[in-house]
C-alpha positions as CSV (number, residue, x, y, z in Angstrom):
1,X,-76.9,-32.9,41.7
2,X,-74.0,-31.0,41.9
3,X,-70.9,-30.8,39.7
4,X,-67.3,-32.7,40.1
5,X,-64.9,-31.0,39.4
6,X,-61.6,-33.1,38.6
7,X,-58.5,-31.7,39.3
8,X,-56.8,-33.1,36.6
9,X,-57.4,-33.8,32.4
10,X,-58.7,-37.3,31.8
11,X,-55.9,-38.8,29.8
12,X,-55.0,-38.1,26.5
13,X,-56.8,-40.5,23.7
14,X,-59.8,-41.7,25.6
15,X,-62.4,-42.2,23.6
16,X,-65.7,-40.0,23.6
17,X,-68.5,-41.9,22.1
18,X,-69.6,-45.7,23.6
19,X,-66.5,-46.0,25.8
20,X,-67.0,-49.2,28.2
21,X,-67.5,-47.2,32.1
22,X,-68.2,-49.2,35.4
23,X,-68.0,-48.3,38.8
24,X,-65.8,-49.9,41.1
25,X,-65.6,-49.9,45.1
26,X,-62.4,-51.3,45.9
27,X,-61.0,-51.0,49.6
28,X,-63.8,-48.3,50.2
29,X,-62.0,-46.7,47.0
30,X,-64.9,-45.6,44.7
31,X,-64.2,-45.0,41.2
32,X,-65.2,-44.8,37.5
33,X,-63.4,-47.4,35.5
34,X,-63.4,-46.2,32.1
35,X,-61.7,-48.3,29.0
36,X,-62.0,-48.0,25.0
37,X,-64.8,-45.9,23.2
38,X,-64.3,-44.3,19.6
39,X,-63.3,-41.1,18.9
40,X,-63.8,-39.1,15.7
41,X,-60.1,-38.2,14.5
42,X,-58.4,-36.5,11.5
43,X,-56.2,-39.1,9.9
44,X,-54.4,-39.3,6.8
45,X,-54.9,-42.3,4.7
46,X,-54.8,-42.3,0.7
47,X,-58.4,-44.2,0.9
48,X,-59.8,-41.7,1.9
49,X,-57.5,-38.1,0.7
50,X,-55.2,-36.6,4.1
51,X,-57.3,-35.1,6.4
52,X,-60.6,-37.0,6.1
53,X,-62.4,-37.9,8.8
54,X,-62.7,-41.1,10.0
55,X,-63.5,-43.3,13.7
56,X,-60.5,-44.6,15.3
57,X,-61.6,-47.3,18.3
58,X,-59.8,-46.5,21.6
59,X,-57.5,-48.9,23.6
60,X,-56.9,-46.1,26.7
61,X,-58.3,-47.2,30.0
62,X,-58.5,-44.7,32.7
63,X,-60.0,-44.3,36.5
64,X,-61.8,-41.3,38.5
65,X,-61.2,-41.5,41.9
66,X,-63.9,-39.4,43.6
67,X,-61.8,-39.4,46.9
68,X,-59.0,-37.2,45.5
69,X,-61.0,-36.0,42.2
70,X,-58.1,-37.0,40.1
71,X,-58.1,-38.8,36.5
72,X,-55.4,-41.8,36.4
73,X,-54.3,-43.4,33.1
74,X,-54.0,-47.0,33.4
75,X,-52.1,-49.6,30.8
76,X,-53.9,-50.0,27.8
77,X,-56.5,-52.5,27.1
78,X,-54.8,-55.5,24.9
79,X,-57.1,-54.8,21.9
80,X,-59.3,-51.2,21.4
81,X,-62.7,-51.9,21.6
82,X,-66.2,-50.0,21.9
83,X,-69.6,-50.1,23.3
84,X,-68.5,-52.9,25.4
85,X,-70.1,-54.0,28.9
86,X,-67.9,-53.6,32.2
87,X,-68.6,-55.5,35.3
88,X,-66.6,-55.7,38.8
89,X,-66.2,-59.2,40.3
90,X,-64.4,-59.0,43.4
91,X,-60.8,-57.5,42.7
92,X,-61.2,-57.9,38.8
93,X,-63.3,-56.0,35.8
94,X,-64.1,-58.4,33.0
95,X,-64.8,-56.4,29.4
96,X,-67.3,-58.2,27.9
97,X,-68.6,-57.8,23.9
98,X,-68.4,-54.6,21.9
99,X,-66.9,-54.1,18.7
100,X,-63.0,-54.0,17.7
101,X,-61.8,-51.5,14.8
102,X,-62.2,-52.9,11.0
103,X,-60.4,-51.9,8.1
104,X,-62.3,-49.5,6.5
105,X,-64.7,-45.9,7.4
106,X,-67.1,-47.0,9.8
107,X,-66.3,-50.8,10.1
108,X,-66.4,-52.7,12.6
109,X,-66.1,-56.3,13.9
110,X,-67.9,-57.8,17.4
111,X,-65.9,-58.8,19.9
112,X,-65.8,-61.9,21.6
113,X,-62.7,-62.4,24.0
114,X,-63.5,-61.7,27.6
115,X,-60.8,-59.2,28.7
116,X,-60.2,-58.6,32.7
117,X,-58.5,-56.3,34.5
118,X,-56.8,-56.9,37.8
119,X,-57.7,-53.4,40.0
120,X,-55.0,-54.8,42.4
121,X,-52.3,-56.1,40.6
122,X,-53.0,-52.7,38.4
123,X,-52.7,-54.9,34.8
124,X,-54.4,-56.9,32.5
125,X,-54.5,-60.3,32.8
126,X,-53.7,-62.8,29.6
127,X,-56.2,-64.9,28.2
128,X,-54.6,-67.7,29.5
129,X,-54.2,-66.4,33.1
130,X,-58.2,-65.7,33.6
131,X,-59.0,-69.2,32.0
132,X,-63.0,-67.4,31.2
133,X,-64.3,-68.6,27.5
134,X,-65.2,-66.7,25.2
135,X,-68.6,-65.1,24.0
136,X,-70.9,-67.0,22.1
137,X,-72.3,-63.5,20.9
138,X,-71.1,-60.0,21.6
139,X,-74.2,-58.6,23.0
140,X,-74.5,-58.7,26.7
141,X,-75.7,-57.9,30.3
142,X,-75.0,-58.5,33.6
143,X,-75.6,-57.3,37.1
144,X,-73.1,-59.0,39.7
145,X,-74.2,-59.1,43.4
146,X,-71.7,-59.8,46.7
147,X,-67.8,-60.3,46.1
């Protein structure tokens, strides 16, 4: 094992704890795709007196490229979400499950959209665009072989 060192900060806002990572070989281009997670942040709300602490989930997505080392911010996922399952197929990353931000300290809500990702086009696609259904339940595997 030996240590990468990036030569860059990952972007501001990504989330720390259950963030949704996959790896990604595109073109001979392999990198960590990185999207949502929860953080713990100080934020003032009168539910809970300025300055409490409470979970915020994350919508930042982000890649490591190991070629060059560097962190790049991508556009933000449509909806934050958290301990969600990433998979490549072909040219696309589909977000499946996790949970979505709730009112309320330490709610949350499961998700069951699909999201995907276009790695080409360098966007996410709309609902309507993908045409995928959505989750009977938001707990999930997969493994994906081929292209």
């Amino acid at each position: 094992w030996s240590r990468l060192r990036a030569v860059n900060s990952p972007p501001q806002g990504i989330g720390r704890m259950q963030p949704g990572i996959c790896l990604v070989n595109l073109n001979g281009s392999k990198q960590i795709f990185y999207c949502g997670g929860r953080d713990i942040a100080q934020i003032p709300d009168e539910t809970l007196g300025d300055g409490d602490i409470r979970e915020r989930v994350s919508r930042v997505t982000a890649s490591f490229c190991f070629r060059s080392l560097e962190w790049r911010r991508l556009p933000d996922m449509p909806e934050g979400r958290h301990n969600a399952r990433l998979l490549q197929v072909g040219s696309r990353v589909l977000v499946f499950g996790g949970e979505l931000a709730a009112p309320g300290l330490y709610l949350c809500r499961s998700a069951y959209r699909i999201l995907c990702f276009d790695l080409l086009e360098q966007r996410w696609i709309k609902e309507n665009e993908h045409g995928l259904p959505s989750l009977p339940g938001s707990a999930f595997s997969g493994i994906a072989l081929g292209g």
